[in-house]
N, C-alpha and C positions, 0 to 999 in steps of 0.2 A: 595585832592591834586592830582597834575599831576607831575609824577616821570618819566623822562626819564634819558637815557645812551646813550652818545654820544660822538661824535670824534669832537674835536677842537682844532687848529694848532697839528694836531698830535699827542694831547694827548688824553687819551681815560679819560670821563668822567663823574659824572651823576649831576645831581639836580633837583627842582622845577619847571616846568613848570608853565610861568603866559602870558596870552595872547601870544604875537610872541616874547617872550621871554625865556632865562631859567636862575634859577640864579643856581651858581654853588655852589654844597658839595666842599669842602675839597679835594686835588688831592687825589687817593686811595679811596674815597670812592665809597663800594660795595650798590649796589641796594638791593640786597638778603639780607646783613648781614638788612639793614631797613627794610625789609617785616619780617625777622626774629625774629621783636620785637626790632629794634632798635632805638636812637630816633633821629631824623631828624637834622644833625648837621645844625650851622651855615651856611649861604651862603656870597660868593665872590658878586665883581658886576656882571649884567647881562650880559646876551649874549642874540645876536639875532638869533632866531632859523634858519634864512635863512645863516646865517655863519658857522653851524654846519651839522653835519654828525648823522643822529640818527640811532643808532645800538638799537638791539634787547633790551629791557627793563633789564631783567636779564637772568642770563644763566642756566633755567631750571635743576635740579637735573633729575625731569623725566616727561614727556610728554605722557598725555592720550587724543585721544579723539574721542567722545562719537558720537552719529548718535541718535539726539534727535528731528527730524524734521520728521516727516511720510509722506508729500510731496516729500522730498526730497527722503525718502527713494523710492518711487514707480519710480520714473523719474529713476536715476540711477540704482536701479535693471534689469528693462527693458535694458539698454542703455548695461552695465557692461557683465549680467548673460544671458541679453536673460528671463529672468522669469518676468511676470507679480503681481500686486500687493504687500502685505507685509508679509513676514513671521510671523508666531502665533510669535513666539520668541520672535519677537522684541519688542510688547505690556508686556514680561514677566518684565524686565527690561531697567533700559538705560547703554545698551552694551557699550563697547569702545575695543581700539587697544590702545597699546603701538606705539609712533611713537620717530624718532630720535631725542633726546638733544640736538644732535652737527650739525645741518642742519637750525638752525635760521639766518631766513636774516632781515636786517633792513626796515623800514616804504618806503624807497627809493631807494633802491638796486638792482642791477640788477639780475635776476632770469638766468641763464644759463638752458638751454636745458638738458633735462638728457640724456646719451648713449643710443642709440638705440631707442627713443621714436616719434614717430610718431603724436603723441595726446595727447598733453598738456593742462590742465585744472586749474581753478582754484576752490579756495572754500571761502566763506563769510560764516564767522565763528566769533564767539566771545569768550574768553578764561578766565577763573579764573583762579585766582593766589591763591595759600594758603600761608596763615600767619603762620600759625605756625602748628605741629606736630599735629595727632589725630591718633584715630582707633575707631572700630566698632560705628562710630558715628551715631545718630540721625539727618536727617535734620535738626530740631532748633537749637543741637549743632553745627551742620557743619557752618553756615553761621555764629559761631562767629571765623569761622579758615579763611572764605573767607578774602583775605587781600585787592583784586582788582579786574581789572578786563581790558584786552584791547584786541585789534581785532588780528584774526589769519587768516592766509591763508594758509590752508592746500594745495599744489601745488601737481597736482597727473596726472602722466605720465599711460593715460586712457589706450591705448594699453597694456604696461609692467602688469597693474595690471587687468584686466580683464582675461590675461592669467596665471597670478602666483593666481591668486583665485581658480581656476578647480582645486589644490592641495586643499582645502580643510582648509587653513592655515589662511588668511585675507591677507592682501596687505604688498608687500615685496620693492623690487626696485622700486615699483609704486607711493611711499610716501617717500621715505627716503634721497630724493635731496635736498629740502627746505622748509621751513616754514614760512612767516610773522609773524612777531612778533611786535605791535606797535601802532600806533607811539610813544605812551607811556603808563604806567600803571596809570589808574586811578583809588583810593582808593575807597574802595565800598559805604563809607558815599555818596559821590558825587551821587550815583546813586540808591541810597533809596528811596528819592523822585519820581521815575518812576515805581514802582511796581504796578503791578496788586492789583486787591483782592487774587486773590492765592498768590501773593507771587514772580511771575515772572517779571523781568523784560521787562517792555514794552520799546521798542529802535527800532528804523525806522532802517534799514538796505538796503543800496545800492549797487547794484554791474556796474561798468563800465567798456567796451573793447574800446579803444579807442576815449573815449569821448560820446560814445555810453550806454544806459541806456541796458542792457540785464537783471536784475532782481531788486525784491526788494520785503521785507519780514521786518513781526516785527518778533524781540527776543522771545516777549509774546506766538506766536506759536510754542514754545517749548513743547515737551508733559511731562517732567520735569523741574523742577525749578534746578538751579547748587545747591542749598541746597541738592539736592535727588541724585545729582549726586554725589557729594562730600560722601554722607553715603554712597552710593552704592561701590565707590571706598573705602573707608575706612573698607568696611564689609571683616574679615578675616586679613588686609593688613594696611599699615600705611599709613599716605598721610603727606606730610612734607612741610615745609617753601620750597616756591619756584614752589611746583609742579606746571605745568598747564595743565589745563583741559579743552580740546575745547568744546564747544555746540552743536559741527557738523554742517557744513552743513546746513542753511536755504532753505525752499523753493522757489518755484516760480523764477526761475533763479539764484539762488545762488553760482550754478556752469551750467557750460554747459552742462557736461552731465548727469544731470536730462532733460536739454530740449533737448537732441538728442532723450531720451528712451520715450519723449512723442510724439517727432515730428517723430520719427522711420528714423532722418537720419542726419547728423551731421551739423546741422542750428541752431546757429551761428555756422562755421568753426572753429577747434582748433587753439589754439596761435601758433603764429608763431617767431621768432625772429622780433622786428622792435615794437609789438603788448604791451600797454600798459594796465597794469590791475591795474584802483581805485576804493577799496573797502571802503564804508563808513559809519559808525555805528556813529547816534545820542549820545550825551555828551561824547563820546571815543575821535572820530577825524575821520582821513584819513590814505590811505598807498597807495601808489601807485609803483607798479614794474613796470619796462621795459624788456622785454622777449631778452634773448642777444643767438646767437648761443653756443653752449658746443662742447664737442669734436664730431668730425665729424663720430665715429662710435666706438661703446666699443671695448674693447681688446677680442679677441674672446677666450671661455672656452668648453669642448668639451662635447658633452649630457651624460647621466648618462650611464654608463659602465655596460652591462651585466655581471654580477659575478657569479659565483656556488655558491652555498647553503650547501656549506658544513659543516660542525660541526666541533665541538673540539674531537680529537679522529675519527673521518673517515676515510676508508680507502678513499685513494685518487684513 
């Protein structure tokens, strides 16, 4: 099945996706409470998806994600750090960031400009959804918690986070404006039939700047399968209905700037307002943003305050 959540005459709503169609749940019905283990109400008659508004699939509990691409990793280290190659580390596991819940934009929406950002990126990404609860999971058990699966765009203000990284911390205001989420979730039966022999999903993957082809990469070059990633996120820690879990990041043009830190100079140019980004992942669909301006300059906060070093009990 294809499950989207969308806006029609105003009202906010989800169901079934079938060709250029969607047929509609029940007003009130939650996408999450269905990934949660619920079972797929009745449908109304259809609607044409070109009449509707598609919003984010559902509205994440929490958002990890992962940098599972070693292409990608070399491009934007160069491009980001200034450092060549790949850190030992990165072969140890598949790392992730916590990124924000409340920053999901829909398959169509427009992306605003972050404050103060200069260099606007985007990312071709593909995301799991989990079904249900787990912990200290096994890859084999993980992929019976996978519930779906649809495309993300991590959107990352390359200036902002290249400088908030020298703290040592991973990326701050450079991530936390927006996210694609979309165009709809697709249940993972659907995409069974595309697996590798290991286990990975093989999916053609396209990135477009205004109509313009600047990368393209399969899924299967992941150096984890989301099974490994799902135990790795569960080791220690819970992973629950709803979570999603990006793949990171594809190679080979996936975002820009893996090709600025190969080309050592920023070829293609960052988004600008005006500049359209469609991303397109085989049996998922499409998403396409329009880059719109944001506020014309953040509120200004003042650098970090020299303080004493005094103790409790010192004399002053």
């Amino acid at each position: 099945m294809r499950l989207a959540t969308y806006e029609h005459q105003r009202r906010r709503r989800s169901g079934i996706v079938e060709g250029d169609q969607v047929r509609p749940f029940p007003e009130g019905t939650n996408l999450l409470d269905l990934v949660a283990g619920g079972a797929p109400p009745a449908t109304d008659a259809a609607v044409p998806l070109a009449e509707v508004r598609l919003l984010p699939p559902i509205e994440p509990p929490s958002v990890r994600d992962f940098v599972t691409f070693e292409e990608h990793v070399e491009g934007v280290r160069r491009s980001v750090d200034g450092q060549a190659g790949v850190p030992d580390a990165w072969y140890d596991a598949p790392i992730f960031y916590f990124t924000n819940p409340h920053s999901m934009i829909g398959a169509h929406d427009e992306v605003r400009m972050p404050p103060g950002c200069a260099a606007l990126d985007f990312e071709l990404e593909v995301a799991a959804v989990i079904g249900r609860q787990g912990q200290d999971l096994s890859p084999q058990q993980a992929r019976d918690h996978i519930f779906g699966y649809t495309i993300f765009n991590d959107w990352s203000a390359r200036d902002l986070q290249s400088r908030e990284m020298q703290v040592g911390l991973g990326p701050c205001k450079g991530k936390d404006f927006a996210t694609t989420l979309g165009p709809w979730l697709v249940t993972a039966d659907e995409l069974d039939p595309c697996r590798d022999a290991d286990g990975t999903l093989r999916l053609a993957l396209t990135a477009e700047v205004n109509g313009e082809v600047v990368g393209s990469d399969l899924l299967s070059n992941m150096s984890w399968t989301f099974e490994e990633m799902v135990a790795y996120a569960s080791r220690g820690a819970q992973v629950r209905a709803g979570d999603v879990l990006g793949s990171g990041t594809c190679g080979n043009g996936g975002c820009m700037a893996e090709l600025w830190g190969r080309r050592n100079r920023q070829d293609p140019p960052s988004l600008r307002p005006g500049d359209v980004v469609t991303l397109t992942v085989e049996g998922i669909g499409t998403v396409s943003n329009t880059v719109v301006p944001g506020l014309p300059a953040p509120h200004p906060l003042p650098s970090a305050r020299k303080r004493p070093r005094t103790r409790p009990g010192a004399v002053a």
